[in-house]
C-alpha positions in Angstrom: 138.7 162.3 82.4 137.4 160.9 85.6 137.3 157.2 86.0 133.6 155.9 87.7 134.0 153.7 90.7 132.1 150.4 90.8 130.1 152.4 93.1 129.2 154.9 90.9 128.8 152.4 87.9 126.4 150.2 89.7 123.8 153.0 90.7 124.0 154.7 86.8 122.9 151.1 85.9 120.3 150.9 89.0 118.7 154.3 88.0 118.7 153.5 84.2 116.6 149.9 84.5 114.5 151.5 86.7 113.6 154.3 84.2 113.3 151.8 81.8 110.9 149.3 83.8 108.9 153.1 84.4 108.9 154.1 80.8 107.3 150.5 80.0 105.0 150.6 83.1 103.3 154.2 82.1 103.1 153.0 78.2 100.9 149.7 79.8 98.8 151.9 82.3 97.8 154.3 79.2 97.1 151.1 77.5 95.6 149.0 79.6 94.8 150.8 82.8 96.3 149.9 86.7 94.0 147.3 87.2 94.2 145.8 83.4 97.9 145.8 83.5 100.9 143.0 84.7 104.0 143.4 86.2 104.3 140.6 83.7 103.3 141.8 80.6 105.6 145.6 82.3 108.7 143.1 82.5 108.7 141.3 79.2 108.5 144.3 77.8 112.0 146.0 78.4 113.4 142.2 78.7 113.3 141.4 82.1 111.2 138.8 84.1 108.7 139.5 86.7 111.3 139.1 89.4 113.8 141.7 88.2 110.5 144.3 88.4 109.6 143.6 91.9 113.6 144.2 93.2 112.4 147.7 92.9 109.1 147.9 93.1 107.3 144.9 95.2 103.8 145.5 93.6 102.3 147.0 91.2 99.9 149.3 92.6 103.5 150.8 93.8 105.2 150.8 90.5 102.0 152.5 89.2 102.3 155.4 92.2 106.0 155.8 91.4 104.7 156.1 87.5 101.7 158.8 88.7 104.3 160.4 90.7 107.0 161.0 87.9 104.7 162.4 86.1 103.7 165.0 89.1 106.9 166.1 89.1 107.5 166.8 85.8 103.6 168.9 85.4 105.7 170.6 88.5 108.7 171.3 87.1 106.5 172.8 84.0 104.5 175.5 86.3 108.3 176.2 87.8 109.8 177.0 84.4 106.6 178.9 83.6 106.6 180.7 86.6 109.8 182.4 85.4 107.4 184.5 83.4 106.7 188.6 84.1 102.8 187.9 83.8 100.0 185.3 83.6 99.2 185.5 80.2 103.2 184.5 79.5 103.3 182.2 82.4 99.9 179.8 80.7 101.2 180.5 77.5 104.7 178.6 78.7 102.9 175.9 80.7 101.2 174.7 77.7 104.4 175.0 75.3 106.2 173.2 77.8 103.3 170.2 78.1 103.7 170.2 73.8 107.1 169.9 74.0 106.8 167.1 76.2 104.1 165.2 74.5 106.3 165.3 71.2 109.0 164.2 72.4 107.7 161.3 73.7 105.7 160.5 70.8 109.5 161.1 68.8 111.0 158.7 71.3 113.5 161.0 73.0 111.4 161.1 76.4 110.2 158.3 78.2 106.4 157.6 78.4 104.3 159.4 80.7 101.4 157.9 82.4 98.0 159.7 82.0 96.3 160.9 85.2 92.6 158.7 83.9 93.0 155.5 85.9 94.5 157.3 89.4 91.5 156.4 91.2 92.2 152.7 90.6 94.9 152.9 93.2 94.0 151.3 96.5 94.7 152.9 99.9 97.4 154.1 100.9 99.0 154.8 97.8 96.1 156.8 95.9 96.3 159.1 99.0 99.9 159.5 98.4 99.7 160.5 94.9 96.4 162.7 96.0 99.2 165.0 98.2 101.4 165.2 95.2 98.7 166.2 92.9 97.3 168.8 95.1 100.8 170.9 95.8 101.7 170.4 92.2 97.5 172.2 91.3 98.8 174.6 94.3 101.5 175.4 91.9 99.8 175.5 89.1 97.7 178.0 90.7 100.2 180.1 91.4 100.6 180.5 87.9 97.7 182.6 87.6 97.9 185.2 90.4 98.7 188.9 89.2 97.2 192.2 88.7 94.3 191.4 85.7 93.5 188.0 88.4 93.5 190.0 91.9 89.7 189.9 92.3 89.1 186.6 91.9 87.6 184.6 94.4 88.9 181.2 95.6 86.6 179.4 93.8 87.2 181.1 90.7 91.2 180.6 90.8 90.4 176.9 91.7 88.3 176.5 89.1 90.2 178.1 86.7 93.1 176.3 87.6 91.6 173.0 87.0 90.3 174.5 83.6 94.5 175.0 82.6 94.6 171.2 84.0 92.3 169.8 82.0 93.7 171.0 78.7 97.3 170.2 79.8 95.8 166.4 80.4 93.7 166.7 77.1 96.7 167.4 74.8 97.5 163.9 74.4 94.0 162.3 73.5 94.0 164.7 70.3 97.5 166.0 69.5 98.4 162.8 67.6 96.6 164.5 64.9 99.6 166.5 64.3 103.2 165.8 62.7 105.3 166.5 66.6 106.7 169.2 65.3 103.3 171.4 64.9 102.9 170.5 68.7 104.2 174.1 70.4 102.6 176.3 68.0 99.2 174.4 68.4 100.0 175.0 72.0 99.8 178.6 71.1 96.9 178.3 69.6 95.0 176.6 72.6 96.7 178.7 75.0 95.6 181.9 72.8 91.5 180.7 73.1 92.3 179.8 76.1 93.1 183.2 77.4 91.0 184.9 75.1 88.0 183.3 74.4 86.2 182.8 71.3 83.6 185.7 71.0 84.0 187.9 67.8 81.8 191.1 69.2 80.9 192.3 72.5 77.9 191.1 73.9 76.1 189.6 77.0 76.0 186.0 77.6 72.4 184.7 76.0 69.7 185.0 78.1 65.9 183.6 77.3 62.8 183.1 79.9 62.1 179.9 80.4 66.1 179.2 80.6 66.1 176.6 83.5 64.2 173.8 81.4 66.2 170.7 80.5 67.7 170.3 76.8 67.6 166.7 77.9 64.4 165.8 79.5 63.7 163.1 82.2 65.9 160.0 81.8 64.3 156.5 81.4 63.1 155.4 85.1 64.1 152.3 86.6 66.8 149.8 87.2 68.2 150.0 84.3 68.9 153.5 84.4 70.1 153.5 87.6 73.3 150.6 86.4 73.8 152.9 84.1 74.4 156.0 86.5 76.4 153.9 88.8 78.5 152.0 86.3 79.5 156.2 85.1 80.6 157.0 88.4 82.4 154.4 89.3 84.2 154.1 85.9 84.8 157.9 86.5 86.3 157.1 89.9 88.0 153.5 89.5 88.2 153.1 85.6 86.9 150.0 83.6 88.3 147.1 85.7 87.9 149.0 88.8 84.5 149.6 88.6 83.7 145.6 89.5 80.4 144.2 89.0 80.4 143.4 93.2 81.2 147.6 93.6 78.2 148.8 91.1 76.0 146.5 93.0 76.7 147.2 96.0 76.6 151.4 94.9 73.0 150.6 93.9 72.4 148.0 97.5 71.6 145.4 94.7 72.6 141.6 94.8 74.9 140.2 92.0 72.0 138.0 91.0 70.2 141.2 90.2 73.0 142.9 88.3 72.7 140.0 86.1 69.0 140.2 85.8 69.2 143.3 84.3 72.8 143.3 82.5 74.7 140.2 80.3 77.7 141.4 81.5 79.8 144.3 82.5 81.1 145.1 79.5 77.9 146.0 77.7 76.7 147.7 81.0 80.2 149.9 80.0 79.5 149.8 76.3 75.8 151.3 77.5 77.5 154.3 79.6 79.6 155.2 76.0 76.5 155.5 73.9 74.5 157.3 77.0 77.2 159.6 77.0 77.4 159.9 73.4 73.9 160.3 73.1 73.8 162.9 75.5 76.2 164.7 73.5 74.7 164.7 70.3 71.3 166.0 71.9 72.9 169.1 72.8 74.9 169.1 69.5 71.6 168.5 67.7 70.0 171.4 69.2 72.8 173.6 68.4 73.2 172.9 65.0 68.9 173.6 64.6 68.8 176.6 66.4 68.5 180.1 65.4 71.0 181.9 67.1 74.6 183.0 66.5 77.0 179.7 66.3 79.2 181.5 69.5 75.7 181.5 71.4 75.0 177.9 70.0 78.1 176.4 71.3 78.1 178.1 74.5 74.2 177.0 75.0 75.3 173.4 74.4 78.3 173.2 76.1 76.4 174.8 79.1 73.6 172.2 78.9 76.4 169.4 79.2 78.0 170.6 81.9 75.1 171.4 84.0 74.3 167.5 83.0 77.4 166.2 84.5 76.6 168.2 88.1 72.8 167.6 87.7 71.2 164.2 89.3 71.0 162.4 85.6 74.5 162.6 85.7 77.2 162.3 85.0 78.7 161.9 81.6 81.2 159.1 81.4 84.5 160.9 81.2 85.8 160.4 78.0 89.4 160.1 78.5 88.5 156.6 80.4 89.1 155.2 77.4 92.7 154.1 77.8 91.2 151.3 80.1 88.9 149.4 78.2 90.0 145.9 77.4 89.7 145.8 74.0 91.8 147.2 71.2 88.6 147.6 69.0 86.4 149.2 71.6 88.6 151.7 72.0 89.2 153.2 68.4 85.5 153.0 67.8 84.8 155.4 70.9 88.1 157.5 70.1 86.3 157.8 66.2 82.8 158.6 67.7 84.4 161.3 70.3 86.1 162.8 67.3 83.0 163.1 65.3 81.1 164.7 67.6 84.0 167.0 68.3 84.0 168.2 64.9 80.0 168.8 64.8 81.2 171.2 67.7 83.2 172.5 65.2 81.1 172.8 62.4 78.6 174.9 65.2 81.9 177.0 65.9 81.9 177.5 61.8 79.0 179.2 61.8 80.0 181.4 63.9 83.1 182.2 62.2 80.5 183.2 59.1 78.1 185.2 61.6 81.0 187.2 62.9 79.7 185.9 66.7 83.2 184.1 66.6 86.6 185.6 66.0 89.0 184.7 63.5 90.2 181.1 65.4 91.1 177.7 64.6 87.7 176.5 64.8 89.3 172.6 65.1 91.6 173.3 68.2 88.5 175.3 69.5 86.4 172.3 69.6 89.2 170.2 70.9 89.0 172.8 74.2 85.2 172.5 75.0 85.2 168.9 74.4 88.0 168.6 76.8 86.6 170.5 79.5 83.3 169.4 79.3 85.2 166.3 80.2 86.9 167.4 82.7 84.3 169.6 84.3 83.3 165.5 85.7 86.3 166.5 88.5 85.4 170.2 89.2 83.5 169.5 92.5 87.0 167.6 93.6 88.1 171.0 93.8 85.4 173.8 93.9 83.5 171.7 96.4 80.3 173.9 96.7 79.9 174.2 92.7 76.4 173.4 92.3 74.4 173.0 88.5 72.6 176.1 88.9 76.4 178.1 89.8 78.7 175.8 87.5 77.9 178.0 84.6 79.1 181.2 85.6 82.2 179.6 87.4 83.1 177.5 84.7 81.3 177.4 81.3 81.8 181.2 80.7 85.4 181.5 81.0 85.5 178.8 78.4 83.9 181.0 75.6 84.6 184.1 77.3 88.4 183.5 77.8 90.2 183.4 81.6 91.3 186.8 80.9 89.7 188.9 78.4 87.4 191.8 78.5 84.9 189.8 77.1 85.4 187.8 80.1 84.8 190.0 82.6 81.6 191.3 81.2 80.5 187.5 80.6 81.2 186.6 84.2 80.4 189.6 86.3 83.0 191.3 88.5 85.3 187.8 88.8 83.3 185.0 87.2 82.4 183.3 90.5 79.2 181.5 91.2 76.1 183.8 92.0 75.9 185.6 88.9 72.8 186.4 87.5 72.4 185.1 83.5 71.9 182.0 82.7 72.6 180.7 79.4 69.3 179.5 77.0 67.9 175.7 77.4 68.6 174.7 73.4 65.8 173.8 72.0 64.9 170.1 71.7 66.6 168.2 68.8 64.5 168.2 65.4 63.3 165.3 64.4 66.1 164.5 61.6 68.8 162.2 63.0 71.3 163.4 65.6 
């Protein structure tokens, strides 16, 4: 048996505190968010003082990259396994098992935490840039997955959209997996990789079309300054997370003094509170006129879900992004938006029963299915990141329809046209306006 040097012995130990002082980093940045977060609090944690922490990384906002750059590798090493697979269907079915795999082993304690990709943006310069290289040749990859013979005609914009689609359910996994004993995780992968693929629609037919399709489910937003916090406390919460989105950096977005901030707002936190139930409220608008209207429940769901993501590229939006969660400061706070997002993600489930009874859905797990529209409506808040010319008359085609449709069904491909890019003529109904009985 060969003996380790002192050599050898000194860089096992090296590699293993630092592992250690990166598992207990990502576990506080899911927490707590980059900017919410201590090298303090990081140390104490795996029984070190603040000291030890900085003899390998001198700041935080660089043990946070190192943390946002583990986990790039391993979403890497993922599409490199998958891509092992003879066809795309295999190699998204594998990318997803492998991401459940992951996330129940951490959540058994035989992998090391793994930091969520919500609170990035909270990076300052030049680190986010960094970890923006990384992210983009891992999506490259990613990509990759998805080229063959069924995906040969589509256009850039539809792989890169499509692409961010598989993303966004990979990154949703963990907000709603917890729901499940760990080892149910790879065959609900299955599941969401099977809608996924697949769609949801039970019989052949053309996406809903009605005159008059272009008018708003949500109507004109409140006017004045008040509405306009609102908008620009989203967006930067979207961008920079809770305690990045300072009350000096929504002022200035709006060219407003701090005095005036305060003339309209108590305090950040309720401004923040106010973007949940705007979002929320949004939400169960569109719900509200899915669950009254007379249509199928397949042409329900899709009519809603198309009304919120238009919302989130229109100039009302956009919708907070749900998954921002993980940073706000309060224990409390948190649970009660993770309860309210799961309500409302069962009333898209309860639309998605209907159409189970109607027949306009197939025979699905109408709970996962939920779980993917709500996810990608949230992540449709990052499509123009990659699909820069997406507009809200073109986001629908490009991105809605492949969600009920399925990336690679038939079903699909009569839903989107020839490749499911923007320009396709269709345009799903405006639902009509909530009822009067309580959304």
């Amino acid at each position: 048996m060969p003996v380790e040097t002192p050599r050898e012995t000194q860089t096992a130990r090296f590699n293993e505190k630092r592992d250690a002082i990166l598992g207990a980093a990502a576990l506080r940045f899911n927490e707590q968010g980059v900017k919410g977060a201590t090298l303090a609090d990081i140390a104490a944690s795996v029984g070190l003082v603040t000291n030890s922490v900085t003899y390998y990384y001198r700041k935080k906002e660089d043990l946070a990259t190192a943390c946002f750059l583990r986990a790039i590798a391993l979403f890497d090493d993922m599409a490199k396994a998958a891509a092992r697979q003879p066809n795309v269907d295999g190699r998204v079915r594998a990318y997803l098992r492998a991401h459940a795999a992951l996330q129940a082993a951490v959540r058994l304690g035989q992998h090391p935490p793994v930091v969520v990709f919500s609170d990035v943006r909270a990076l300052p310069s030049p680190q986010l840039e960094a970890v923006h290289r990384a992210y983009t040749d891992m999506f490259r990859r990613v990509r990759a997955l998805l080229k063959g013979e069924e995906t040969a005609a589509w256009s850039k914009d539809t792989r890169n959209a499509r692409t961010h689609m598989l993303l966004s359910l990979a990154n949703w996994l963990p907000v709603w997996f917890g729901r499940y004993e760990e080892s149910e995780y790879v065959r609900m992968a299955e599941r969401v990789a099977d809608i996924a693929l697949h769609g949801m629609v039970g019989v052949a037919a053309e996406w809903p079309v009605e005159e008059g399709g272009d008018a708003s489910l949500f109507g004109p937003t409140e006017a004045g300054a008040m509405d306009a916090f609102l908008r620009a406390a989203t967006a930067l919460v979207n961008e920079q997370g809770y305690r990045g989105a300072s009350v000096d950096k929504i002022s200035a977005r709006l060219h407003v003094t701090k005095g005036s901030f305060y003339h309209h707002n108590d305090n950040k936190l309720d401004l923040i509170a106010a973007c949940f139930e705007r979002t929320f409220k949004m939400v169960r608008q569109a719900l509200a006129a899915a669950e009254s209207d007379s249509g199928s429940g397949w042409s329900r769901a899709a009519a809603a879900t198309s009304a919120l993501v238009r919302f989130q590229l229109s100039a009302q939006g956009p919708l907070l992004r749900l998954s921002s969660t993980s940073a706000l400061p309060d224990r409390a706070d948190r649970a009660r938006v993770h309860k309210t997002l799961q309500q409302l993600t069962e009333r898209m489930a309860s639309v998605l029963v209907d159409g189970l009874v109607d027949g306009s859905v197939r025979p699905l797990d109408t709970s996962i299915a939920a779980q993917i529209v709500m996810g990608l409506v949230n992540g449709a808040a990052e499509l123009h990141r990659w699909v820069p010319a997406v507009t809200e008359a073109s986001v629908v085609a490009l991105y809605v329809r492949p969600i009920f449709g399925g990336l690679l069904s038939a079903e699909s491909g009569k839903l989107s046209g020839s490749d499911g890019a923007a320009g396709v003529s269709g345009r799903p109904p405006a639902p009509r306006a909530p009822s009067s009985r309580s959304a």
